[in-house]
N, C-alpha and C positions, 0 to 999 in steps of 0.2 A: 756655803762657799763652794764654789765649784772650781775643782781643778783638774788639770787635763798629765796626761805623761812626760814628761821630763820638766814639770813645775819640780823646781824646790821649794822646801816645807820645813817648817818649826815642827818637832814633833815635842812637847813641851817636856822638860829633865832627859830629853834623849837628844834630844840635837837636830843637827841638817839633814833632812832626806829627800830622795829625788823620786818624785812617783814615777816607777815602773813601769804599771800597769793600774786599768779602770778593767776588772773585772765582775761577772753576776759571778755566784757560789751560792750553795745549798748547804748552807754552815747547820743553822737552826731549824731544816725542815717548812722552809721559805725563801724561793730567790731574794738574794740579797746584793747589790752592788759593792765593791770594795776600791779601797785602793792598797795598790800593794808600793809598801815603800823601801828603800833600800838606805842605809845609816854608810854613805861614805867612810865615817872616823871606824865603825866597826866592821862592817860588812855583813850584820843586822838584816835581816828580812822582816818587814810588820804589815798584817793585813788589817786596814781600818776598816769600817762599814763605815759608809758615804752619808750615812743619817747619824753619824756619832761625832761628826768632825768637829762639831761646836764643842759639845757636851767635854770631847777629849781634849780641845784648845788645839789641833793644830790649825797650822796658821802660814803665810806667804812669810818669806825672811822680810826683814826689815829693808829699806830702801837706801840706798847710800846717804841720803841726807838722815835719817833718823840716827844713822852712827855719828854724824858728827853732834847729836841731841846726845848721846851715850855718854860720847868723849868729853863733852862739854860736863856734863854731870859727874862724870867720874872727877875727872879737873878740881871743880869748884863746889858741887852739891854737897847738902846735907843729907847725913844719916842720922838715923836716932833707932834703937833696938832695945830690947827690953833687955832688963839689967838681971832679971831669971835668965838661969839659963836652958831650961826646960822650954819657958815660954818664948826666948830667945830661938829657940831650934826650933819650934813648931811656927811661927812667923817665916820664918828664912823656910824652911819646909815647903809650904804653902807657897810662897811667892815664887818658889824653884816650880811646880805644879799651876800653878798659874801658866804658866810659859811668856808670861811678856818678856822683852828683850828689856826694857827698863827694870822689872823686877830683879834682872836675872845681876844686873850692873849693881843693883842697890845692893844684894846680898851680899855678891862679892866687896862690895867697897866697904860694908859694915862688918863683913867678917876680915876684911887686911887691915879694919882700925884697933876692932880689937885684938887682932893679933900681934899688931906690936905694943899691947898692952900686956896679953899674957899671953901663955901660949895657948892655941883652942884644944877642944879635945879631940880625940881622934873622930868622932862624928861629923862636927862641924869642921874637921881638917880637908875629910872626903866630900862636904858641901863647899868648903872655895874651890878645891880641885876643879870640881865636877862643876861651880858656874863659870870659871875661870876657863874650861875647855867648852862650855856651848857658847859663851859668848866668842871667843875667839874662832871658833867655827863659822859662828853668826856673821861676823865683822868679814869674815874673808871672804867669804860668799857676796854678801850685799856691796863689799868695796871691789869683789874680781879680784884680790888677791891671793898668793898663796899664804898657809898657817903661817909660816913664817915672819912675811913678812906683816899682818895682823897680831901677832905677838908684840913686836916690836912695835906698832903704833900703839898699842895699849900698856906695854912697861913704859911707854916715853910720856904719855899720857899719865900715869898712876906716879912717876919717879915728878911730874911736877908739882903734884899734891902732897909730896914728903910718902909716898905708898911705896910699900917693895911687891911688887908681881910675885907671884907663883913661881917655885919654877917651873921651865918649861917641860910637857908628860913626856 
């Protein structure tokens, strides 16, 4: 996948970034091409190698129509999670490292059913957080809105599946 400087990018369990820079470096004792990305929500600097970009899952943000595939699933889709919880957290793990923008909506919507069922642990408390803030990162980007108001589509979204949102970070 080829991207050029001020593409934004999925960088997968980190969020939205905007490539900075296509630069070569001498990391390994071999010119190496990079991109260097910048993490808006943190102010994050990440140098990827341009031959790693598959391997590492990033990826173009999602398009405005795929958010309303999101919305729509968060709404009405099914979840199912393993009833371990061990293997519960390594599923959701994974799918978080995956980086698809549909993975990232599953985990959050399986971890807010079991949460009003019990309450998670503090593990799994820092994995809705943490899908609950790249997806809405995701959502503002691909809709042009700000967090804000992408929060508020996705509690207005989740409040009509009987879901309570996160609060907000």
């Amino acid at each position: 996948m080829d991207f050029h400087i001020g593409d934004k990018v999925v960088y997968p369990n980190q969020g939205v970034g905007i490539i900075e820079q296509v630069s070569n470096c001498n990391v390994t004792g071999q010119p190496e091409m990079f991109y260097l990305l910048k993490f808006s929500s943190s102010s994050m600097r990440v140098m990827v190698p341009t031959n790693s970009v598959t391997n590492i899952g990033l990826r173009r943000v999602c398009r405005s129509r795929d958010v309303s595939g999101i919305l729509d699933f968060l709404q009405k889709g099914r979840c199912r999670s393993a009833a371990d919880w061990k293997d519960r957290f390594k599923e959701n793990s994974e799918k978080m490292r995956a980086g698809s923008v549909q993975q990232v909506a599953e985990v959050l919507k399986t971890l807010l059913i079991l949460n009003q069922e019990k309450p998670l642990s503090f593990r799994e408390k820092r994995m809705l957080d943490r899908a609950w803030t790249l997806l809405v990162d995701e959502v503002a980007v691909a809709r042009g809105v700000d967090r804000q108001a992408a929060e508020g589509l996705l509690v207005k979204t989740l409040t009509k599946s009987n879901l309570k949102a996160p609060l907000p970070s």
